[in-house]
Every structure is written in structure tokens, then in C-alpha cells.
N, C-alpha and C positions, 0 to 999 in steps of 0.2 A: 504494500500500500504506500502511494507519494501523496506529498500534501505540498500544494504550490500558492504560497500567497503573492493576491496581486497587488498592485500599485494603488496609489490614491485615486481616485476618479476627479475630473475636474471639479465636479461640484464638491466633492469632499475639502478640498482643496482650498475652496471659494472661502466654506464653511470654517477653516481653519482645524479640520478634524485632525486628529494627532495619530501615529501609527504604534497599535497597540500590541504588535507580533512578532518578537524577533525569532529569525533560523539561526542554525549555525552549523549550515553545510553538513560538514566535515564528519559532526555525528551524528546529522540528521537525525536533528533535535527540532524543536519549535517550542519558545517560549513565551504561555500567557503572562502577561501583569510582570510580576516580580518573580516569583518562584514556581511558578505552575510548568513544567517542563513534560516536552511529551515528545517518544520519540516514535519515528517510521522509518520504512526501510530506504527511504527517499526523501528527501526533501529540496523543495526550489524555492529560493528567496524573492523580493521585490525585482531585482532585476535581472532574474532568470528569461532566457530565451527562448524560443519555442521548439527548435531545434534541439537543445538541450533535454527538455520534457522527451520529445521523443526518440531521442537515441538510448537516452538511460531508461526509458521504462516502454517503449513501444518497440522498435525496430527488432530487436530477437522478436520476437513474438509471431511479427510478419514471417521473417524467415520460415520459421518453425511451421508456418503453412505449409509449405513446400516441404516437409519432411511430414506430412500428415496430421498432425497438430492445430486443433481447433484451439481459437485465443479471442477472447472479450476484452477491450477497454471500456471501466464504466468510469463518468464522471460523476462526483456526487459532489452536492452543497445547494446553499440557499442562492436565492433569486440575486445578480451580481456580481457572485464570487466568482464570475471569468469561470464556467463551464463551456459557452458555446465557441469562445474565444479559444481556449487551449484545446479543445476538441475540433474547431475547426469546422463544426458542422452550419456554419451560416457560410455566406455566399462566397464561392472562389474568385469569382468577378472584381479585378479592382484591388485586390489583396496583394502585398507585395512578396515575395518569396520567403523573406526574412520573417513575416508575420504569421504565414497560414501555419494552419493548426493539425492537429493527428490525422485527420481524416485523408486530408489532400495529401501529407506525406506520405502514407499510406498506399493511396493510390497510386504517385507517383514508382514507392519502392514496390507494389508489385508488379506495376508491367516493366520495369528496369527488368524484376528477376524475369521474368516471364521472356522479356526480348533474349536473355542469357540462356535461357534453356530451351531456346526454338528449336534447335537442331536434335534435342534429343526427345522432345516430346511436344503434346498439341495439348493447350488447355482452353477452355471455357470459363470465361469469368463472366459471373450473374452479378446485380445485386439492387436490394429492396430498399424501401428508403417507411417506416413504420412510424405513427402519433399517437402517443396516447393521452389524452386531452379529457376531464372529468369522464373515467371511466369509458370514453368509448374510443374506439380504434379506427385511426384514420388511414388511406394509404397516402402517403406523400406524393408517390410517383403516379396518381390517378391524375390524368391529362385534360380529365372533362374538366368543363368552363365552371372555374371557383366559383364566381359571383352567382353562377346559376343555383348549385350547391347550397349555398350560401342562402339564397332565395326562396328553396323550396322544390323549385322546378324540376330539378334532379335529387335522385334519392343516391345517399350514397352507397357502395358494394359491399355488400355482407360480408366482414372479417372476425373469422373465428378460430380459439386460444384452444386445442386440444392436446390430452393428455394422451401418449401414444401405449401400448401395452408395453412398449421395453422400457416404460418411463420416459421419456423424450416429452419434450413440449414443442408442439410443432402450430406452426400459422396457416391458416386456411385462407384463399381468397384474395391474399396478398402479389399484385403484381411484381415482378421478377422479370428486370430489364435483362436481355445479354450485352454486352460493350464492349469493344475491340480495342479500344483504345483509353490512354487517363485522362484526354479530355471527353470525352462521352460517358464516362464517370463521374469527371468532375460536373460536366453537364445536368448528369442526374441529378447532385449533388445541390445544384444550386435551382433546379425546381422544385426539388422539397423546400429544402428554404425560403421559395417563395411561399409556397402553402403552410406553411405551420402557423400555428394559432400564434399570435404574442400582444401583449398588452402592457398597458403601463404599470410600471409601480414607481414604490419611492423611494428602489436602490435603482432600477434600472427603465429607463422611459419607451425601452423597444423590450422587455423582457418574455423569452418563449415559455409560454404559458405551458409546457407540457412535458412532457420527458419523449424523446426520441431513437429508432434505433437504425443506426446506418447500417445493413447487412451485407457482406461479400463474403460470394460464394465462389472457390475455386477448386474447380473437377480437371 
């Protein structure tokens, strides 16, 4: 488990809010207040970089796909704390290299490996783009017209959570793009993003009202 604190926010800033959280790398340690001391297997400070986050705690992981190895990154925290930002799951569009987040590197590092291993094999890469938003289940990469959606006029497509006999949780009904390439990933990528629910609050003014789940599948 890593725990990455972010920077002040401008309005924090404005505010003259004080930073209440020191790291300290080295023992990947993190300290509340005075003495409240907490460690993880990981830790990234204020001016940790995004590349940083995913060399030490994402990149084997990718790899280890290609050796047969199923691997999740989840983010967790409250509304602010830089989840969509280190994750990387809002829009690739416009983003500078130095900024995007796990997802686009991601992307990036498998069809790197993918062009490395053309000569000895052929793969298939899928993948779904999932909302779950007050209990009900969106697909992201459903192409029909939002605002119709949104309206009424369109009903949206049945997505359902089953429990399989080997134990497996498996999705029903969930679209499942193929993509030849990590801009037609990245592509999907930033259509969900358009679709996701977000709303204001009063840590964050565009905040994704929802938890989301980027899927890639490789056969």
C-alpha cells in the first residue's frame, strides 16, 4: 500500500491553509500533527512526480501481465485528494507527458511490450471503461447520445454484477472495445471521461461523483 500527499490547491493557498502532513521518504513514514506517525510500504511526498508513483508501484505489475498475472490498481481517498489526477483517469487530451497519470502510462507500457513481442506472438487487447454512481452501473464507453440519456428518451443497457460458480465476479452487458493501438485506448479513455457523472463540492469544483473502473484485457 502507497500513500501520496498532494500539494496545496490554489484556493487552499488563497485561504492561507497550513500543511498539516509531513513524509519522510526514506522510511516511508507519514506524519500526522506532532507525533502520530504511520508507516507504508511506499510513500510520495508534496513534490512527488507522476512518473515516480508509477515506476515504484505500477510498472512490474504491467509487466507481470505478460507472464500471466492478473494486477489491480485501486485508488482510495476522499473527494480532492488527487485520485483522478494520479490515476490519470480524466482526459488525455491537452495533458502534458510529464503530468498524465497510471492509466495513460499504462497504456503507453503495454503496447511498447506488445510492439517487443510481435515476432513471437499475436495478442488482442480489449478494454471496458465501468460507473458506479448511487448504486447503479453505468457503461462509460456507451456511445449513445448522453443528453438523450440524460432526458429520458433513451433507456440505459442492462449491467449486471454476477457471482460465477468458481467464485469469480464477473460483468454482464458491459461493452468491451478491441484497440490496436494506445491512442484508440487512450481515445476510449477520454470518452468515459466525458461521460462520468461529476459535481461540485467544496474541496473540488469538477469532482467525479463516482468510483470508476478502467478494464484491460490482454489475450
Amino acid at each position: 500500500m502507497a500513500l501520496r500527499v498532494r500539494p496545496l490547491l490554489g484556493k487552499e493557498l488563497y485561504e492561507n491553509r497550513g500543511v498539516c502532513v509531513e513524509t519522510h521518504d526514506r522510511e516511508n513514514q507519514v506524519i500526522i500533527g506532532k507525533d502520530r506517525v504511520f508507516t507504508f510500504d511506499k510513500t510520495f511526498g508534496l513534490n512527488s512526480a507522476q512518473e515516480d508513483v508509477f515506476e515504484s508501484c505500477v510498472k512490474n505489475l504491467v509487466l507481470g501481465c505478460f507472464a500471466g498475472y492478473n494486477a489491480t490498481v485501486l485508488a482510495y481517498g476522499q473527494t480532492g485528494s488527487g485520485k483522478t489526477h494520479t490515476m490519470g483517469s480524466g482526459y488525455t487530451t491537452g495533458i502534458s507527458e510529464v503530468e498524465q497519470g497510471i492509466i495513460p502510462r499504462v497504456i503507453k507500457l503495454i503496447f511498447s511490450e506488445v510492439e517487443a513481442r510481435s515476432q513471437k506472438a499475436e495478442f488482442i487487447i480489449k478494454c471496458s471503461f465501468l460507473e458506479i454512481y448511487n448504486e447503479e452501473l453505468h457503461d462509460l464507453l456507451d456511445d449513445r447520445n448522453a443528453a438523450m440519456l440524460e432526458r429520458g428518451l433513451l433507456t440505459r443497457k442492462d449491467i449486471n454484477i454476477r457471482e460465477e460458480k468458481n467464485g469469480m465476479i464477473s460483468v454482464f452487458g458491459l461493452k468491451e472495445m478491441t484497440v490496436k493501438s494506445d491512442t484508440e485506448m487512450a481515445g476510449c479513455l477520454d470518452l468515459g471521461s466525458h461521460n462520468r457523472t461529476t459535481a461540485s463540492t467544496l474541496m473540488n469544483s469538477e469532482s467525479s461523483r463516482s468510483h470508476a473502473i478502467f478494464t484491460i484485457t490482454i489475450e
